[in-house]
C-alpha positions as CSV (number, residue, x, y, z in Angstrom):
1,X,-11.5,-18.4,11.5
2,X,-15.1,-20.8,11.0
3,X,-16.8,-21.2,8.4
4,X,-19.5,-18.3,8.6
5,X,-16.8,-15.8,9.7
6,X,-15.0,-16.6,6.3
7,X,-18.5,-16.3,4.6
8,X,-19.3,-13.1,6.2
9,X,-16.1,-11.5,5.1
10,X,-16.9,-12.2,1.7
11,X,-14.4,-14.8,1.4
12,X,-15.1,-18.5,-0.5
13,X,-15.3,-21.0,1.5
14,X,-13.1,-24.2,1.0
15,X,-14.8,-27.5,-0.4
16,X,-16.0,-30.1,2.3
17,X,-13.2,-32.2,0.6
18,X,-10.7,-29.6,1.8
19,X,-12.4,-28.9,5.4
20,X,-13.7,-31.9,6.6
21,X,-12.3,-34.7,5.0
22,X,-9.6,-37.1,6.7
23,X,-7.0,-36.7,4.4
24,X,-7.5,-32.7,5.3
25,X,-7.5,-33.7,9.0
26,X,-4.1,-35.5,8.5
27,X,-3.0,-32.1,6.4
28,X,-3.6,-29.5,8.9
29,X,-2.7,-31.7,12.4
30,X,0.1,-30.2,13.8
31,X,3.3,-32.3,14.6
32,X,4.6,-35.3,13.1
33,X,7.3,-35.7,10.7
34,X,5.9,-34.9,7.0
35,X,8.5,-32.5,5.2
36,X,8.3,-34.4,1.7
37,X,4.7,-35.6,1.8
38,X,3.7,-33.4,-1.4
39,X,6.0,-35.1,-3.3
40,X,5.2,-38.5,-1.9
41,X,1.9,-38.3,-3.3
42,X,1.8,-36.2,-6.5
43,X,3.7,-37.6,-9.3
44,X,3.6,-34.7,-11.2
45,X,4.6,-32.5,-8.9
46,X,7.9,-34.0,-8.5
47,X,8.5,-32.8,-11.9
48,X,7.4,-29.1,-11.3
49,X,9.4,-29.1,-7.8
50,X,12.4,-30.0,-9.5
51,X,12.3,-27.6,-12.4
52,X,11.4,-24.6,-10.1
53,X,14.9,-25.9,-8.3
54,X,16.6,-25.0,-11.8
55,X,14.7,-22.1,-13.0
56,X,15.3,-20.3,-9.6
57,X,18.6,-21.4,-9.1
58,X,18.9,-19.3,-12.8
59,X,17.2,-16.5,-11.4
60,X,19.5,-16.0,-8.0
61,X,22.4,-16.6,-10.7
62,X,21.2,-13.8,-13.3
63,X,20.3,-11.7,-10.0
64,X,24.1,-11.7,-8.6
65,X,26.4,-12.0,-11.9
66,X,24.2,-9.1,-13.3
67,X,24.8,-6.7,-10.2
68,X,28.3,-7.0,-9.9
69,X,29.0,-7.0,-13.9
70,X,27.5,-3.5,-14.1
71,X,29.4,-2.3,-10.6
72,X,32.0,-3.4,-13.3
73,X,31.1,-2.0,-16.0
74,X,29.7,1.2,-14.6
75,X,32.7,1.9,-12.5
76,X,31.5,1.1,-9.2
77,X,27.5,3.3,-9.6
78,X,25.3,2.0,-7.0
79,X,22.4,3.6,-9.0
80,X,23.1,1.5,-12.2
81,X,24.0,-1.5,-10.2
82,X,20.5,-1.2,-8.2
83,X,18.1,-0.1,-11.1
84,X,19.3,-2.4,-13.9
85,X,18.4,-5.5,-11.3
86,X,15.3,-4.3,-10.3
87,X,14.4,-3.4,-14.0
88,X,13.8,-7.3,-14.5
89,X,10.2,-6.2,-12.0
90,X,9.5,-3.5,-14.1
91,X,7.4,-5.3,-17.6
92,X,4.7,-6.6,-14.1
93,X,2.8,-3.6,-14.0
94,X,2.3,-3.5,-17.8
95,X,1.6,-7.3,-18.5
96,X,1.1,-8.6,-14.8
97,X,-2.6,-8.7,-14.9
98,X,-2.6,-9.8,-18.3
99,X,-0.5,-12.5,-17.6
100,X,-2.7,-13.4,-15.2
101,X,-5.8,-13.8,-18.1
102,X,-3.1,-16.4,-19.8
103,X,-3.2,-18.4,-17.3
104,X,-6.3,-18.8,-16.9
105,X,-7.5,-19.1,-20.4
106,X,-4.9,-21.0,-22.0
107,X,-2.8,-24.5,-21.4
108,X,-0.6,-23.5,-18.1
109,X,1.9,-26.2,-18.5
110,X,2.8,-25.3,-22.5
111,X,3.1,-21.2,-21.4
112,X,5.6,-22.4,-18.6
113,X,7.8,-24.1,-21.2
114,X,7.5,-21.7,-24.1
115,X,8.6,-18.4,-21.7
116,X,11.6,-20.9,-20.5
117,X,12.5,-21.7,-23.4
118,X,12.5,-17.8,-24.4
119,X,14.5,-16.7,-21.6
120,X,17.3,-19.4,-22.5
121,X,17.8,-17.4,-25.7
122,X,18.0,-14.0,-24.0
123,X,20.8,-15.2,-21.8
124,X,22.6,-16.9,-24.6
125,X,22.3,-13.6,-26.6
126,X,23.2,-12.0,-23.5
127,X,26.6,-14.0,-23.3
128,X,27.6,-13.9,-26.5
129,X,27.3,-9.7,-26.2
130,X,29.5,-10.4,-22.4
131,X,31.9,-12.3,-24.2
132,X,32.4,-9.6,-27.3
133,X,33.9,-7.6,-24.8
134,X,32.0,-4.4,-26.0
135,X,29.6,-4.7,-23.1
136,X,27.5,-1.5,-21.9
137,X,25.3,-0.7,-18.6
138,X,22.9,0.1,-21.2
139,X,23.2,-3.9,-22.6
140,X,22.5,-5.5,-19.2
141,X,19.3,-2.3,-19.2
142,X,17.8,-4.8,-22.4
143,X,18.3,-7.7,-21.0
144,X,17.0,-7.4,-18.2
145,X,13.9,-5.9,-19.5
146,X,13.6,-9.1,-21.9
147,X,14.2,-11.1,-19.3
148,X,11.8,-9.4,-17.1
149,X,8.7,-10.2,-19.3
150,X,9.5,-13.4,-19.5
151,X,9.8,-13.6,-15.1
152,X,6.3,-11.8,-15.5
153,X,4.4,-14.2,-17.7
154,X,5.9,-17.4,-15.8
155,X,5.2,-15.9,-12.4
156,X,1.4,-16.7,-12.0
157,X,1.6,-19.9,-14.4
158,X,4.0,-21.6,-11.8
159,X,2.0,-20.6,-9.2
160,X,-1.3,-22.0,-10.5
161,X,0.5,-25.0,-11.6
162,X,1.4,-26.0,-8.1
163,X,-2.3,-26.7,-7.2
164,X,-3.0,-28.1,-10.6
165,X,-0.2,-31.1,-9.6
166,X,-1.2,-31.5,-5.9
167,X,-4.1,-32.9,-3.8
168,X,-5.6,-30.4,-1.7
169,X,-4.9,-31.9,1.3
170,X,-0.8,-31.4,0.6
171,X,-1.1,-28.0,-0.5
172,X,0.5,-26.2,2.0
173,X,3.8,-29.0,2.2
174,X,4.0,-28.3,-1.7
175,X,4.0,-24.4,-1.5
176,X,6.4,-24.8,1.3
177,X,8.6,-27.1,-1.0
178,X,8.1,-24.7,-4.0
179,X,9.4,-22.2,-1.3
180,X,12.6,-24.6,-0.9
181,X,13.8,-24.6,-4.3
182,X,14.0,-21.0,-3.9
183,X,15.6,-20.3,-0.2
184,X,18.2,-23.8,-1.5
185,X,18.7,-22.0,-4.7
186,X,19.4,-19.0,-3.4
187,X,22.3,-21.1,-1.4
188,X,23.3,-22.5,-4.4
189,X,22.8,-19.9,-7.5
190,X,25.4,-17.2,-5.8
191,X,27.8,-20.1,-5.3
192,X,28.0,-21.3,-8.6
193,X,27.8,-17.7,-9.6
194,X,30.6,-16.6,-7.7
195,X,32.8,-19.2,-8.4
196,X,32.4,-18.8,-12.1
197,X,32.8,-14.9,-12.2
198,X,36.6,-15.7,-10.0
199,X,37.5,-18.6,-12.5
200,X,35.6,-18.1,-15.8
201,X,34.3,-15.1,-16.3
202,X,30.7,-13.1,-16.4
203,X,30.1,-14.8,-19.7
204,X,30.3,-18.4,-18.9
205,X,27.3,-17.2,-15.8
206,X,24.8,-16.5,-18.9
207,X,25.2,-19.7,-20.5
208,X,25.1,-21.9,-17.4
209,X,21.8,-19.6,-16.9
210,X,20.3,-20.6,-20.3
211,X,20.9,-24.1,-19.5
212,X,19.5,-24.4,-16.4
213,X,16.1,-22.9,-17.9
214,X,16.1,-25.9,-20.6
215,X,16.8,-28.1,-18.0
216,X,13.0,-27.0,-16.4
217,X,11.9,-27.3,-20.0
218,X,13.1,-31.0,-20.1
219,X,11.4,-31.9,-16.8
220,X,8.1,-30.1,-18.2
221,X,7.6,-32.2,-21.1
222,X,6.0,-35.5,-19.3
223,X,4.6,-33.6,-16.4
224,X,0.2,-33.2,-16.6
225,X,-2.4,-31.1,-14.3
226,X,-5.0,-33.3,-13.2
227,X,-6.3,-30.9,-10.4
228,X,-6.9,-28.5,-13.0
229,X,-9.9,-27.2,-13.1
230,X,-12.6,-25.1,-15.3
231,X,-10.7,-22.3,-16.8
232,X,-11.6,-18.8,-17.5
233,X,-14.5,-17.8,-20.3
234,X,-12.4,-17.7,-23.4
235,X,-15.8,-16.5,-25.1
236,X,-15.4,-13.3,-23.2
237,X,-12.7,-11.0,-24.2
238,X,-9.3,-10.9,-22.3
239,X,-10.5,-7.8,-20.6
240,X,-13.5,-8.9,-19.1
241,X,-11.8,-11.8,-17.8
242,X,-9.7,-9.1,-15.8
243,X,-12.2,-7.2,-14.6
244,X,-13.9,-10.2,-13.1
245,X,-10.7,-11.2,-11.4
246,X,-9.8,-7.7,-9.8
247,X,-13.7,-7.4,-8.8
248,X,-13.1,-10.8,-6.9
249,X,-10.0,-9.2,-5.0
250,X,-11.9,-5.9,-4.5
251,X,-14.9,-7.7,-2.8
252,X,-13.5,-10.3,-1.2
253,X,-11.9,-8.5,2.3
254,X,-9.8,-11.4,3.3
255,X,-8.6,-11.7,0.0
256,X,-7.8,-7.7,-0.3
257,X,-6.0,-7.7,2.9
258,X,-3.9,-10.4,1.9
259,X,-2.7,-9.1,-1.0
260,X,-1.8,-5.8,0.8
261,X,0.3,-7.5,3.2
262,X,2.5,-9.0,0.2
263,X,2.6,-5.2,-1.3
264,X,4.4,-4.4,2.1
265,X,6.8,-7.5,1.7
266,X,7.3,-7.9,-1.7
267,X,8.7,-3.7,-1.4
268,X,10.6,-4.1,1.2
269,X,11.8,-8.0,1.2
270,X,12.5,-7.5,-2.5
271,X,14.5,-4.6,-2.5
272,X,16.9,-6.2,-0.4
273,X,18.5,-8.7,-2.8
274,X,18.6,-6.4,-5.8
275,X,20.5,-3.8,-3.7
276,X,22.6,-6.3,-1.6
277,X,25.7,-5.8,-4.0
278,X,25.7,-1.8,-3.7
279,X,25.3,-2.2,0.3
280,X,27.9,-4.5,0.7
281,X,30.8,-2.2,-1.1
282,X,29.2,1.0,0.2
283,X,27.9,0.2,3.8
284,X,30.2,-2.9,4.9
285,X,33.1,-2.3,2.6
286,X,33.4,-5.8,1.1
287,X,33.4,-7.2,-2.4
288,X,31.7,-10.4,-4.4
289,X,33.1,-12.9,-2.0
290,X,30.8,-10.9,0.3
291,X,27.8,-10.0,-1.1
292,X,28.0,-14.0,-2.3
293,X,28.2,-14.6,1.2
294,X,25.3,-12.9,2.2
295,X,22.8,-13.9,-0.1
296,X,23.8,-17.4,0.8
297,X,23.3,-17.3,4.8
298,X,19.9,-15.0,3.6
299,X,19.1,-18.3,1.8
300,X,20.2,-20.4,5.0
301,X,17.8,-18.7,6.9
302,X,14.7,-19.4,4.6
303,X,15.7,-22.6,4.1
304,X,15.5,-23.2,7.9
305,X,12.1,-22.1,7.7
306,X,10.9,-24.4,5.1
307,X,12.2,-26.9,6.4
308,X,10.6,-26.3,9.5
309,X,7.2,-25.3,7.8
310,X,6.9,-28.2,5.6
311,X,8.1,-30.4,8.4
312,X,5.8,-29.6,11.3
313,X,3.5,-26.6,9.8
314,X,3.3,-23.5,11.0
315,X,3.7,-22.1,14.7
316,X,0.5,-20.5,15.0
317,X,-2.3,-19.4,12.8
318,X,-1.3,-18.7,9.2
319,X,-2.8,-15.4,9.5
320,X,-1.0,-14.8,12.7
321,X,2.1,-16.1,11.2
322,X,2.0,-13.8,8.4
323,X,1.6,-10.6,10.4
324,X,4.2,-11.5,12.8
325,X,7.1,-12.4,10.6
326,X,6.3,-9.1,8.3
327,X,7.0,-7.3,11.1
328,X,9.9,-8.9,12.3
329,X,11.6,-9.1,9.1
330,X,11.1,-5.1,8.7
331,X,12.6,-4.9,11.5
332,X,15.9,-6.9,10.5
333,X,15.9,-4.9,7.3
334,X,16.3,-1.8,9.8
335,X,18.6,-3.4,11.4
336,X,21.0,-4.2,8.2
337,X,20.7,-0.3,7.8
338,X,21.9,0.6,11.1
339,X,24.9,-1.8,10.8
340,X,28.5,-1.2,10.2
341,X,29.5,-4.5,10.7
342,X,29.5,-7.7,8.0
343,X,29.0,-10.2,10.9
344,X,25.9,-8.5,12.5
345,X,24.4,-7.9,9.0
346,X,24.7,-11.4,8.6
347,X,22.5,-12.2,11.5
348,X,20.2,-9.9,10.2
349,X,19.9,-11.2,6.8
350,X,19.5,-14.3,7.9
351,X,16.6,-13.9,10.4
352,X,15.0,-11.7,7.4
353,X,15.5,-14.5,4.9
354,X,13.8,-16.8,7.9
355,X,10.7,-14.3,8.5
356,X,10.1,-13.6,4.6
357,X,9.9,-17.6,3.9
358,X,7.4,-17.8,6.7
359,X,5.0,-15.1,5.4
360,X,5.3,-16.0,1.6
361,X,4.2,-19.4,2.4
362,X,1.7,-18.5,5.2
363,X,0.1,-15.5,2.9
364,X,0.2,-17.8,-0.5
365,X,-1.3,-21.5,1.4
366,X,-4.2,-18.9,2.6
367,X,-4.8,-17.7,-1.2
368,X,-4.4,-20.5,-3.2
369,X,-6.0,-22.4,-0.6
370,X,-9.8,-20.3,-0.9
371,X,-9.2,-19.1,-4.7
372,X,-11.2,-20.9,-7.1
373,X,-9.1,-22.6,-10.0
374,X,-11.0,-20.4,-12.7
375,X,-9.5,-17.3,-11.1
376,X,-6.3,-18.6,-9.9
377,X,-4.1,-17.0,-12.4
378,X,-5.6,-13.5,-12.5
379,X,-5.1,-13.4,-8.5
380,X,-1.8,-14.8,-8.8
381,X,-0.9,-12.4,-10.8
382,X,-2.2,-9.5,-8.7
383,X,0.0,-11.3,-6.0
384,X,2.7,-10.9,-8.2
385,X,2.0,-7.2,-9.7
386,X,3.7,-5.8,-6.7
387,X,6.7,-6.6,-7.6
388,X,6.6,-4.4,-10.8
389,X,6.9,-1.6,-8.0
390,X,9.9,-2.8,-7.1
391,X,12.3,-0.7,-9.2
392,X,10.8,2.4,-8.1
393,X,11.8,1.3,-4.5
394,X,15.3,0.3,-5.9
395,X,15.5,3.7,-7.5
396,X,14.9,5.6,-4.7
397,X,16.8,4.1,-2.3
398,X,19.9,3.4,-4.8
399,X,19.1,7.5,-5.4
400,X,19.3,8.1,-1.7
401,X,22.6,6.1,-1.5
402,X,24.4,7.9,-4.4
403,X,24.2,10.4,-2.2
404,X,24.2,9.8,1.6
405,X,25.3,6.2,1.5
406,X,23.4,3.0,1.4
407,X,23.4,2.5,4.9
408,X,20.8,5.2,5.5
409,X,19.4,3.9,2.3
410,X,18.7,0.8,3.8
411,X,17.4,2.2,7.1
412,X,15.2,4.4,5.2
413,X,13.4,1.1,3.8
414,X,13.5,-1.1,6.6
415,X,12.0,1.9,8.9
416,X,9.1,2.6,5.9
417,X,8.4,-1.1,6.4
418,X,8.2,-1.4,10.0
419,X,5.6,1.5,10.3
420,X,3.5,-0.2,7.7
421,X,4.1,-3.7,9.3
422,X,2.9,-2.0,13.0
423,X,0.2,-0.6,11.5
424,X,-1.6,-3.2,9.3
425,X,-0.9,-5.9,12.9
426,X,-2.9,-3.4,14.8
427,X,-5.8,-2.8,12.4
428,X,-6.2,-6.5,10.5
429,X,-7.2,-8.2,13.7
430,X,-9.5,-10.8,11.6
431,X,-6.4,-11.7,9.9
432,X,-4.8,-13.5,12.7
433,X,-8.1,-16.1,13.2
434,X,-7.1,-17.0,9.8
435,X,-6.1,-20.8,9.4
């Protein structure tokens, strides 16, 4: 999309430095061989890449040792198993937009390593209550609530961090990278998980957690922001400062529409992980060596992408892109639904792990690219907020499969998804000019 068509849509317009100048020219050219360029160039961005790698590798960890502890400790209840996972979402749509006013009044760098450092005590708490032996569903219910405001309050700061540690030119390598740590953690977290549940125990999962958040910590302490800009106006209160954030959303079209679409994928895309254990048992009759198995080729198939992405960009327009691989990927949620068997679901997983990659980094290197850094944290966090609607989804469908099974629970979400996915490709036809 020009220019003046950004402008007329109410949308900011990039910086000359971001649109015309040659190190922009070399950013956007398509083809050539580029996959670690962000981290080439930005110093400190090496040491927020490599923390993300630890703190998700914790979260695909916490997200896979919790499920299949309270299948456990629950005696096999896909509800329990499916609600207290996607509780962890649930503390966003309380202090997501508030979160948001954090990060944009305060010091980014010191709120990423103080809500680290609190989330390594709640799973150290959390181990010590494993290891008692006197563990309830209703335990894992608290911790994962703790935990959950913690995920909500770090979720914008890392995102607005990435832009404060890159050149503009390489920001759409780094938030392909950032989407790396979690697609290779996502390889790695349910292995390391898995292998410690059949050897160890669920216990020693929460410690190896806690550690790998002081790890990110560690790598925090020398890292600086110089592309950070002016922040918010800490002379007017909090709640003016989100107001002025949602009115920038609201007004700006492009901006609206872009958020929506991550509603859509964020509901659907994010159920799937938090219900991958029930579906496993229920719909494909297999057990943790399994469901570990899935997640892990699901993480093959974004890590594909990223590679690809940060490699040799994207394959069309961003906006394109993003529209395309919604769709598709609803459509491979439909199709784990429909399927009986663990080798087809894999396929399916995996191409759905390939399309989400591709429209998270599409849909985010659009945002972060025309957001001003004043207001980067309150729309991050509005990015974000939809995925304190995720336990409803997780309810209902984990409802639905206590029931009738979790195969039509599945099929239910992946055919919601597609509808929406059809719809929004025929009606946002500006969004696919956007690059």
């Amino acid at each position: 999309m020009a220019k003046s068509d950004l402008a007329q849509h109410g949308t900011a317009v990039p910086s000359t430095e971001t649109a015309s100048s040659p190190s922009a020219a070399v950013e956007t050219k398509r083809g050539g061989f580029k996959t670690f360029s962000s981290l080439q160039n930005n110093k400190d961005y090496r040491y927020l890449f490599t923390g993300n790698l630890f703190a998700n590798a914790a979260q695909w960890l916490q997200l896979l040792t919790v499920g299949w502890l309270v299948l456990e400790v629950s005696g096999g209840s896909a509800l329990h198993a499916g609600a207290v996972v996607g509780l962890r979402s649930l503390p966003a749509l309380i202090l997501g937009p508030w979160a948001g006013v954090l990060a944009d009044r305060w010091d980014r760098r010191k709120i990423a390593m103080l809500t680290q450092v609190g989330m390594a005590v709640a799973a150290s708490l959390f181990a010590v209550v494993v290891a008692t032996g006197d563990i309830t569903v209703w335990h894992a219910y608290v911790y994962m609530a703790v935990s959950g405001i913690g995920f909500t309050i770090k979720q914008p700061v890392r995102q607005a961090l990435i832009a404060n540690t890159v050149k503009k030119p390489d920001m759409a390598n780094a938030l392909a990278l950032n989407a790396m740590t979690v697609t290779s953690m996502r390889l790695v977290g349910p292995l390391i998980g898995g292998i410690l549940i059949a050897t160890a125990g669920f216990k020693w999962n929460f410690v190896f957690e806690a550690s790998l958040y002081i790890v990110m910590v560690l790598l925090l302490l020398p890292m600086h922001t110089p592309y950070r800009e002016a922040g918010a106006n800490r002379k007017a209160s909090g709640w003016s400062n989100m107001v002025e954030g949602l009115r920038y959303i609201a007004k700006d079209r492009v901006m609206l529409r872009l958020n929506l679409l991550n509603f859509v994928r964020a509901a659907a895309f994010g159920t799937v992980p938090l219900i991958l254990p029930a579906y496993v048992k229920d719909a494909l009759g297999g057990g943790t060596n399994a469901g570990t198995a899935m997640l892990t080729i699901m993480g093959v198939g974004g890590l594909t992408a990223t590679v690809i992405i940060a490699s040799w960009g994207f394959f069309t327009k961003k906006g394109m892109v993003g529209l395309i691989t919604l769709t598709a990927g609803s459509a491979c949620i439909l199709g784990l639904g429909l399927s009986h068997w663990l080798w087809l679901s894999m396929v399916f997983i995996t191409l759905q792990g390939f399309c989400q990659t591709h429209f998270i980094v599409s849909n985010q290197t659009l945002i972060q690219t025309l957001v001003p850094d004043s207001l980067r944290g309150r729309v991050s966090s509005v990015w974000s907020y939809e995925q304190g609607l995720t336990p409803l989804f997780v309810f209902l469908i984990s409802l639905l499969a206590e029931y009738q099974g979790m195969g039509l629970g599945m099929t239910v979400l992946g055919a919601s998804a597609l509808a929406l996915s059809v719809f929004f490709f025929l009606r946002f036809t500006d969004n696919r000019t956007l690059d």
